[in-house]
C-alpha positions in Angstrom: -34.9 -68.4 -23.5 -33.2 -65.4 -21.5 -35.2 -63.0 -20.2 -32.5 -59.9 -20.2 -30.2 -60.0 -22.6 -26.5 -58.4 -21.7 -25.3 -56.1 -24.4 -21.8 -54.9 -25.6 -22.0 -51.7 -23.9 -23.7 -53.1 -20.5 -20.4 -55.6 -20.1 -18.4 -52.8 -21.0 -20.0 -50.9 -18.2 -19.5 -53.8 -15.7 -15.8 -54.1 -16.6 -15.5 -50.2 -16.1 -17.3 -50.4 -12.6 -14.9 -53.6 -11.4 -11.7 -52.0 -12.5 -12.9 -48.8 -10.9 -13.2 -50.6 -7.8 -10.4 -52.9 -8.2 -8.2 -49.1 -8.4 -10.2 -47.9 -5.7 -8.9 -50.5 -3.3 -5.2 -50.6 -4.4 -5.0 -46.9 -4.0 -7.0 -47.1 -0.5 -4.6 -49.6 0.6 -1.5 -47.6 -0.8 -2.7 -44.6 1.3 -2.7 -46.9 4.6 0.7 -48.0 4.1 2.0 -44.4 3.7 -0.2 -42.9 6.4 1.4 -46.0 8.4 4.8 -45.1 7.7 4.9 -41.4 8.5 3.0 -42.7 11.8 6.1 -44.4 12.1 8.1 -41.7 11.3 6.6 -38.8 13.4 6.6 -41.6 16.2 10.7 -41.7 15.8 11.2 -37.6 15.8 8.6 -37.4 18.7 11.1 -40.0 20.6 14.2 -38.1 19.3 12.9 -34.8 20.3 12.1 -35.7 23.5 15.2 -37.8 24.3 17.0 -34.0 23.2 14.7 -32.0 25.6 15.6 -34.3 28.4 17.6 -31.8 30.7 21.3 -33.2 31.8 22.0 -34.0 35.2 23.8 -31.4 36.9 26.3 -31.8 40.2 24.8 -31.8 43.0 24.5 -28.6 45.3 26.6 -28.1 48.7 24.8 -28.2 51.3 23.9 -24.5 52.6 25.6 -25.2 55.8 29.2 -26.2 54.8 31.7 -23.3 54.3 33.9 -23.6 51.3 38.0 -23.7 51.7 39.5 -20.3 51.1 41.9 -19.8 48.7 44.7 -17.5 49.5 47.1 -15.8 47.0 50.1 -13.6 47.7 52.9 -13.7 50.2 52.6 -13.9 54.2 52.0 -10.4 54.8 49.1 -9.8 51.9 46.4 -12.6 51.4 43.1 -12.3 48.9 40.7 -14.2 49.9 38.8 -15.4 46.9 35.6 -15.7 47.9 34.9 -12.3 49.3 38.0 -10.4 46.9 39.1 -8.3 50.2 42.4 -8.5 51.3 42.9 -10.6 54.6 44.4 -10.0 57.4 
């Protein structure tokens, strides 16, 4: 002899609750897999954007003591010096 007795709208209610949980967890675990991949995808920009800010190796400076060649242009009598633009003599 049963001492509670389960009804039609008790079992009802027990179905609701398990589906309710059963869509609960599906869409908790649908939430990690997006928030996963844009992790992944902010992770790629964040790589791309740094591997753009990275600055470009540049020649590398003369030394402050060396002197540069002169350039002349002209005939014999009139040179230009290029690096100071005066005439030469």
């Amino acid at each position: 002899m049963p001492i509670v007795r389960i009804t039609g709208e008790g079992l009802a209610a027990i179905a609701f609750s398990v589906a309710l949980l059963w869509g609960c967890f599906i869409g908790e675990r649908l939430i990690v897999r997006d928030a996963l991949a844009q992790r992944a995808q902010v992770m790629r920009e964040l790589r791309q954007m740094q591997r753009d800010r990275r600055t470009q190796p540049v020649s590398t400076p003369t030394p402050a003591g060396t002197h540069r060649p002169r350039f002349t242009l002209g005939s014999s009598e009139t040179h230009f010096c290029f690096n100071r633009m005066q005439p030469s003599l």
